[in-house]
Structures are given as C-alpha cells and as structure tokens.
C-alpha positions in Angstrom: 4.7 -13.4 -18.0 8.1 -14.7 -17.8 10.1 -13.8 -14.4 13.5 -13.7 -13.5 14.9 -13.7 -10.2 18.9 -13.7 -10.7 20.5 -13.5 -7.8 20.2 -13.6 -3.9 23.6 -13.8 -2.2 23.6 -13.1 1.8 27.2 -13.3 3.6 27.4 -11.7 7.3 24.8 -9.0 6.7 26.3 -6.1 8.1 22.6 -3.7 8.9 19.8 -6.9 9.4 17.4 -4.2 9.9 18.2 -2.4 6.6 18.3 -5.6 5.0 14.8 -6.8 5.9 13.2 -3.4 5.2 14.9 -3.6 1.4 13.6 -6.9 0.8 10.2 -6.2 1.7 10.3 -3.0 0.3 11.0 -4.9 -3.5 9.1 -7.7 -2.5 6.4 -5.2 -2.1 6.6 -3.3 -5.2 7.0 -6.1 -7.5 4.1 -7.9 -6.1 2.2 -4.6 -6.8 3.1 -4.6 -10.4 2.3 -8.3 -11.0 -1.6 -7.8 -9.0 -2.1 -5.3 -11.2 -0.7 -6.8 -14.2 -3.2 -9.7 -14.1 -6.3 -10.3 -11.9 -5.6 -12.5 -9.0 -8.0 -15.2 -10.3 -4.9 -15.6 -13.1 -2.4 -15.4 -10.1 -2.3 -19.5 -10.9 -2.2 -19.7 -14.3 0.6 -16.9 -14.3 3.0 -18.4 -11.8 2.2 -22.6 -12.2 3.3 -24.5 -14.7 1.7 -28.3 -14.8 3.5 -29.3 -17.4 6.8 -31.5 -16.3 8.7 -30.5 -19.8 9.0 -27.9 -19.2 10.8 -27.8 -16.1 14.6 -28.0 -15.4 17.6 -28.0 -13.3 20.1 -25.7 -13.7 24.0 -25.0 -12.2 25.6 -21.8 -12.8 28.5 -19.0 -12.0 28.0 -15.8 -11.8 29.9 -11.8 -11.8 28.1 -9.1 -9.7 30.0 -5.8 -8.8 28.9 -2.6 -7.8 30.9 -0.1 -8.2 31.3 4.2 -8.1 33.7 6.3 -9.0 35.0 10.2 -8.5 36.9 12.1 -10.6 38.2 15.4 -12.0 40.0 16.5 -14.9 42.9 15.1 -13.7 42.2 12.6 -11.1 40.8 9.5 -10.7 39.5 6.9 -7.5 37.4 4.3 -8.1 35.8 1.9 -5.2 35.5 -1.9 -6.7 33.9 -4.5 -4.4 36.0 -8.2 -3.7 34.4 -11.3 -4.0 32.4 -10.8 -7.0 32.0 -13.9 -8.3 29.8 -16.7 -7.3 28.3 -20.0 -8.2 25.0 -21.4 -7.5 21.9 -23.7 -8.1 18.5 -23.3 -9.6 15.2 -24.6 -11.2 13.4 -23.2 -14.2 10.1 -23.6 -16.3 8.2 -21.4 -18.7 7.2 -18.8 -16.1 9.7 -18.5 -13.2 13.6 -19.1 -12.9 14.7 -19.1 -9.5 19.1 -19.2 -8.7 20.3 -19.0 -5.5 24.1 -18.0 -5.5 27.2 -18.3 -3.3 29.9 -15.7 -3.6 33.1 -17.7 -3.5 35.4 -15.7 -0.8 39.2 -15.4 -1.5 41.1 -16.1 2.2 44.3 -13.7 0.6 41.4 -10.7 0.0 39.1 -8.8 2.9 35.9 -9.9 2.0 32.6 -7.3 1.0 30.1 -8.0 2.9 26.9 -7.3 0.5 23.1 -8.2 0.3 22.2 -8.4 -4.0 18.3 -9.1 -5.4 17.7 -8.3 -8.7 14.5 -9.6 -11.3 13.3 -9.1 -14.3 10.2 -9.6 -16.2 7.8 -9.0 -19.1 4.4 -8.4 -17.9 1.3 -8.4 -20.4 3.7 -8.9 -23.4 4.7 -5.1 -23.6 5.6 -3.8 -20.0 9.6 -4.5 -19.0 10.2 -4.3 -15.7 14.0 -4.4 -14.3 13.9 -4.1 -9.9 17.1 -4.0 -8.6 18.3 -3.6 -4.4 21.7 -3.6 -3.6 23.9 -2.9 -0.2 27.6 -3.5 0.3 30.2 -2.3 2.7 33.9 -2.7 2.1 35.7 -1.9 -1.3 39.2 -1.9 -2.9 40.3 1.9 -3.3 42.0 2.4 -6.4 43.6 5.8 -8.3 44.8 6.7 -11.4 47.9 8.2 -10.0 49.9 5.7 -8.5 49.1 5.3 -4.7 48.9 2.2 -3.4 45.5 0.6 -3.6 44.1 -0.2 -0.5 40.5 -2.4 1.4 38.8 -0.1 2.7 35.9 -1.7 5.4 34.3 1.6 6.6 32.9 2.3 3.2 29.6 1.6 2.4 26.9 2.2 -0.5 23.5 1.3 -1.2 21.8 1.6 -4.8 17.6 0.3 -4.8 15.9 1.3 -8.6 14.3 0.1 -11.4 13.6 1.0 -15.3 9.9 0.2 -16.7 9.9 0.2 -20.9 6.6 0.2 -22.6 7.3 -1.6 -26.0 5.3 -0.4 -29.2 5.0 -3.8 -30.6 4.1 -7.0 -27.9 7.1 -8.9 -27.3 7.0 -11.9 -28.9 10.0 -14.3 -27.5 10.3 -14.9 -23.5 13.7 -14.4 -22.0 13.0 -18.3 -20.8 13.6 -19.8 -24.0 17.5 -17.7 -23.6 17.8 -18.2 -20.1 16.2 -21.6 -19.5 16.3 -23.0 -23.4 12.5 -23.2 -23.7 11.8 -22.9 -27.9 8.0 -21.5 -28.4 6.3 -21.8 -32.1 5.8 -18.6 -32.4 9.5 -16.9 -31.8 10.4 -15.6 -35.3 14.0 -15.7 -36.9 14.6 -11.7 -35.7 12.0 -9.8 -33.4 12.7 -6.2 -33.1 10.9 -3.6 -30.8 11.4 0.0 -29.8 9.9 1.7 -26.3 9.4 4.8 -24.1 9.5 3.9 -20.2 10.7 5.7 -17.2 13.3 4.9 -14.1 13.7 6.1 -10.8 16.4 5.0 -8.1 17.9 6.0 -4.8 21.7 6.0 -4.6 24.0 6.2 -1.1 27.8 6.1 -0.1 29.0 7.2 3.0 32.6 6.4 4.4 34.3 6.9 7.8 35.8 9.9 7.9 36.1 10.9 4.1 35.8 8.9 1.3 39.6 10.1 0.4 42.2 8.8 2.0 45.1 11.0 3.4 47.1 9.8 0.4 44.7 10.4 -2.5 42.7 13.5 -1.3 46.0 16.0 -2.2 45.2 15.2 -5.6 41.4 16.5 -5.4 39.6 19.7 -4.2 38.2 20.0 -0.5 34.7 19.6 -2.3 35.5 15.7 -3.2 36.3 14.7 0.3 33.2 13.3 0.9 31.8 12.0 4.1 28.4 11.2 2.8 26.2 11.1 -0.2 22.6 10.7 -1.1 20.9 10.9 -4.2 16.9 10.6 -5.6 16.6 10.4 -9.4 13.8 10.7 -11.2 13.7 10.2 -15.5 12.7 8.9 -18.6 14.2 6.0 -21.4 14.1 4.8 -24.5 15.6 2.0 -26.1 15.0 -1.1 -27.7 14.5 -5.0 -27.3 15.6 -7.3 -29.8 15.7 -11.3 -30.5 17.8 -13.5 -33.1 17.1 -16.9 -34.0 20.8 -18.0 -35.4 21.7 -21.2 -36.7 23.0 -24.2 -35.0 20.1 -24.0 -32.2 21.7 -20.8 -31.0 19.7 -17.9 -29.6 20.8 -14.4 -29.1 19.4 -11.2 -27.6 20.5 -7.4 -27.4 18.8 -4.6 -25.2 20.1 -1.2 -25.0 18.2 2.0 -23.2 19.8 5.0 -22.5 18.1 7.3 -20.4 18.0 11.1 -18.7 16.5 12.3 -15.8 17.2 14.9 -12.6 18.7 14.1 -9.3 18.3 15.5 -5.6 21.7 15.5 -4.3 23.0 15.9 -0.8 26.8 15.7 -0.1 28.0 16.0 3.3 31.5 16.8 3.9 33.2 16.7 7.7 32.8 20.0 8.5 30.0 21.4 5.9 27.5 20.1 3.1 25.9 21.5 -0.3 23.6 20.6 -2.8 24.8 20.3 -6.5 23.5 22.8 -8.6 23.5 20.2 -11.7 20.5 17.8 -11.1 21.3 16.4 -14.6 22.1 12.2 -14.4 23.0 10.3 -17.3 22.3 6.4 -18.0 22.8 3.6 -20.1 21.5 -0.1 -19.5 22.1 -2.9 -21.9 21.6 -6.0 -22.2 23.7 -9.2 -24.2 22.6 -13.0 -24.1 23.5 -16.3 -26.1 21.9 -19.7 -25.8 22.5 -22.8 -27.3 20.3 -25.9 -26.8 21.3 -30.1 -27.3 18.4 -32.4 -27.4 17.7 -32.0 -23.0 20.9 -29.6 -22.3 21.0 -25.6 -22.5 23.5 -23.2 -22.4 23.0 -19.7 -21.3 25.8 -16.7 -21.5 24.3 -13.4 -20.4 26.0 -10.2 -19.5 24.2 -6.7 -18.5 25.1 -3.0 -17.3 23.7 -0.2 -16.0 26.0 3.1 -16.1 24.5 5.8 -14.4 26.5 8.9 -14.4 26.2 12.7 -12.5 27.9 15.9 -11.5 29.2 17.0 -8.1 30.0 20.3 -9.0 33.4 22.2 -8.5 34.4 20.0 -11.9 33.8 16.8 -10.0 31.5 14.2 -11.4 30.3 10.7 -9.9 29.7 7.4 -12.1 28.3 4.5 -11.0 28.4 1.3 -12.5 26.2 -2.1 -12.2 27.2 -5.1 -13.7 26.3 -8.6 -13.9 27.1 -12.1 -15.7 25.8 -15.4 -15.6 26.6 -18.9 -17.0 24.2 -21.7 -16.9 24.2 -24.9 -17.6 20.8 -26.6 -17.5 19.0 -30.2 -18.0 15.8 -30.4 -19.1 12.8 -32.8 -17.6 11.2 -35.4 -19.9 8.1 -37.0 -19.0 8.3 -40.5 -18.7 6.8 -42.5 -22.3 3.9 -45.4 -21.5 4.9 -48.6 -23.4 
C-alpha cells in the first residue's frame, strides 16, 4: 500500500464543530477501508518502514482552489477562493508521505478562511482510493459581463467525496517512487491499466441573502438567486492509470476517469425552494505527474482535477471545480557505511 496525505491547511476555522465532525468522519472511513484491506496483524508491515533509505525530507509549494460556478446561456458568475497557494514541509518513505502546508495570505486580499484534507492510495495493488473533505467561506465573485468583481465573506461551500477504481490488471509502480523518488525493480518502461469503480459525494453552498448580488442577479432568472444548495450524488467511473519510465531518470504518470451518476438536489431560494427535475451530474478527474531523481535529490511536479458538473433547471447549470498542484523538492536518507 502506498498512501498519500497531501494536504492539511487550518487558518481561523470558521464552524470548529463542523470541522471536527469532517475529520473524523474521513478519518473514519479511510481507516475502514485500510482494516479491511489487510488484516490488522499486517497493520505493521503496511504502515512501518525499517529501512532508513528509504526515508526522506521533503519542502514543497502547493495550489488548492475550490471553486463553483452558475450560468445560463448568456451569463456567467463564478466564486474563486483567495489565498490558494501554500508552502509546506514533509517526510516520506515507501509507504506513507505526510505534508503539512501553510497557505501564504496576501495583506492587499480578504482572506478564505478554509479547512482542506485530501489522500490517496492504492490498496491490495488494484483498489484506488481518492477521499477528499473540503470547507471554505469567503470567495471573489466574478461575471462574464463586466461588473465589478467583488469578496464576498458570507459565502460558504462545503464538498466531502471520493472515487474508488478497481483496476483489471494489479498496479505495478507506487505513486511513491513519483512523489517521493523511490525506483522499485520491478516498475517497467510503460505500465498501462483500465478500471470500473464508483464515486459518491455531498456538495453545499449557501450565501447570505442570495448567492447574486444586486448587481449581477438582473442578468439571471429569479430561479438562480440562490440562497442555499445541497446536493447527494451517487455514480459510476471508468478510466485508466498509466506509468512512463522516460529517459534522463524522469518519471511520468497520467490518470483520467470520467464518470456519471444521479444527484438529489435541494435549492432554496428567499422566499421558495424546488427540486431539479434533472438528477443527471457529469465528472471528469485526471491526474498529471513528473519526477526527476539526482543521486539523493527528487523532484516532483503533480497537477490534478476534478470537474463535476449538473443542471439547475430553468436553463441554469452548476459546475464545480477541484484543483490541486504540488512541487516538491526532496532529500533522500543514506545509511551511514562501516569502514
């Protein structure tokens, strides 16, 4: 098993409470999955790695956003998140990466206050698991129609998922050896795998008192003034997973898995709420990474998104949009050599 964790930023956590329950909620789930992966007398051999060489010390910057859109055939608003970039320090070895980031404020731009944990692993060589929980209040309103773009602090979304891909062929390269430059005898030159899985999330905005302002809800119907949203979606993926041994000591990998499922949707307006009739969402995850190792030193580029889109009804549709990039820079451990 190789596991991820990416990212855990924490900056004035605006609901504690919520907060708290989220984390334990993931932790929860993903300890689930790893129990019943492997039997807990493996729990040590699965997680511990004895071996000093293979440990190392990373630095690294990051690019997390969040953001969601509305739109028409005409119009446009979208609701982009500041501070999205971050640096940070972590450790890594052949089993685990840990990074803990620090979003790097801007004192000329309101800050987005946010709570961010996302991970990744391969479990039993054929099972990829993506978890991902994600709150944030305060975004940067912008239009396609020339209003002034504005910070708005009352608007707040939440987005907790995650995609599970059951590979036809055992995975043979660990996203260590691309994220924490780790080679493995066995990798071959290109490794190429298809998959069915499924996904399931539960996506919320909510803004005080519309998500329109009074200068960019003239150019929508009464139906896109939203108060408050709430989705549950429910579907199935494909895609594939694929590895590239390249010259130079550089490593690549590409992921891509589109996906289709149904939605419950509540939208609640100020003075009324329906249901869309559509229950139809749309996704599309993938996945680009580059590594380059020197004698101790790696390099890791990787950048990933998840676009999720869905209709509102009354010709108004809702995207969605996750997107992350990292930059490491890593050195690795050598054990010291007995005279």
């Amino acid at each position: 098993m190789n596991l991820i964790i990416y990212h855990l930023s924490k900056q004035n956590i605006f609901k504690k409470s919520l907060i708290v329950k989220l984390f334990l909620l993931v932790t929860f789930c993903f300890s689930c999955i790893s129990i019943h992966a492997q039997d807990v007398d493996d729990l040590d051999s699965l997680l511990i790695d004895r071996d000093i060489e293979n440990y190392s010390i990373r630095i690294f910057s990051n690019y997390k956003v969040n953001k969601f859109s509305i739109k028409d055939d005409n119009s446009k608003v979208k609701f982009v998140p500041n501070n999205r970039y971050g640096i940070g320090v972590g450790f890594a070895n052949t089993k685990v990466i840990v990074d803990v980031a620090f979003n790097i404020k801007n004192k000329n731009k309101e800050e987005t206050k946010k709570f961010d944990l996302q991970g990744t692993t391969i479990l039993k060589d054929q099972h990829y698991v993506n978890i991902y929980a994600q709150t944030y209040r305060g975004f940067t309103a912008k239009n396609s129609f020339d209003e002034p773009t504005v910070f708005r602090n009352d608007i707040r979304s939440v987005s907790i998922g995650f995609n599970y891909l059951y590979t036809l062929d055992e995975i043979e390269f660990s996203y260590s050896l691309l994220k924490a430059g780790f080679a493995d005898k066995r990798h071959q030159n290109i490794f190429i795998t298809g998959g069915l899985g499924v996904f399931s999330s539960i996506d919320y905005f909510s803004a005080k008192p519309t998500i329109l302002s009074e200068s960019t809800s003239p150019y929508f119907n009464e139906q896109a003034n939203i108060k408050r949203y709430q989705g549950l979606t429910a579907g199935v993926l494909a895609g594939f997973i694929s590895y590239f041994k390249l010259p130079e000591n550089i490593t690549a990998t590409l992921n891509v898995m589109p996906g289709i499922g149904v939605m419950n949707k509540k939208i609640t307006l100020q003075e009324d709420s329906f249901r869309p009739s559509n229950p139809m969402v749309y996704k599309l995850d993938f996945l680009l990474g580059l590594g380059y190792n020197y004698e101790q030193f790696y390099v890791s580029l990787t950048y990933s998104n998840g676009l999720y889109s869905t209709s509102f009804d009354y010709d108004n549709s809702y995207n969605l949009n996750l997107t992350k990039a990292k930059l490491a820079i890593g050195y690795r451990f050598q054990r010291k050599r007995s005279r």
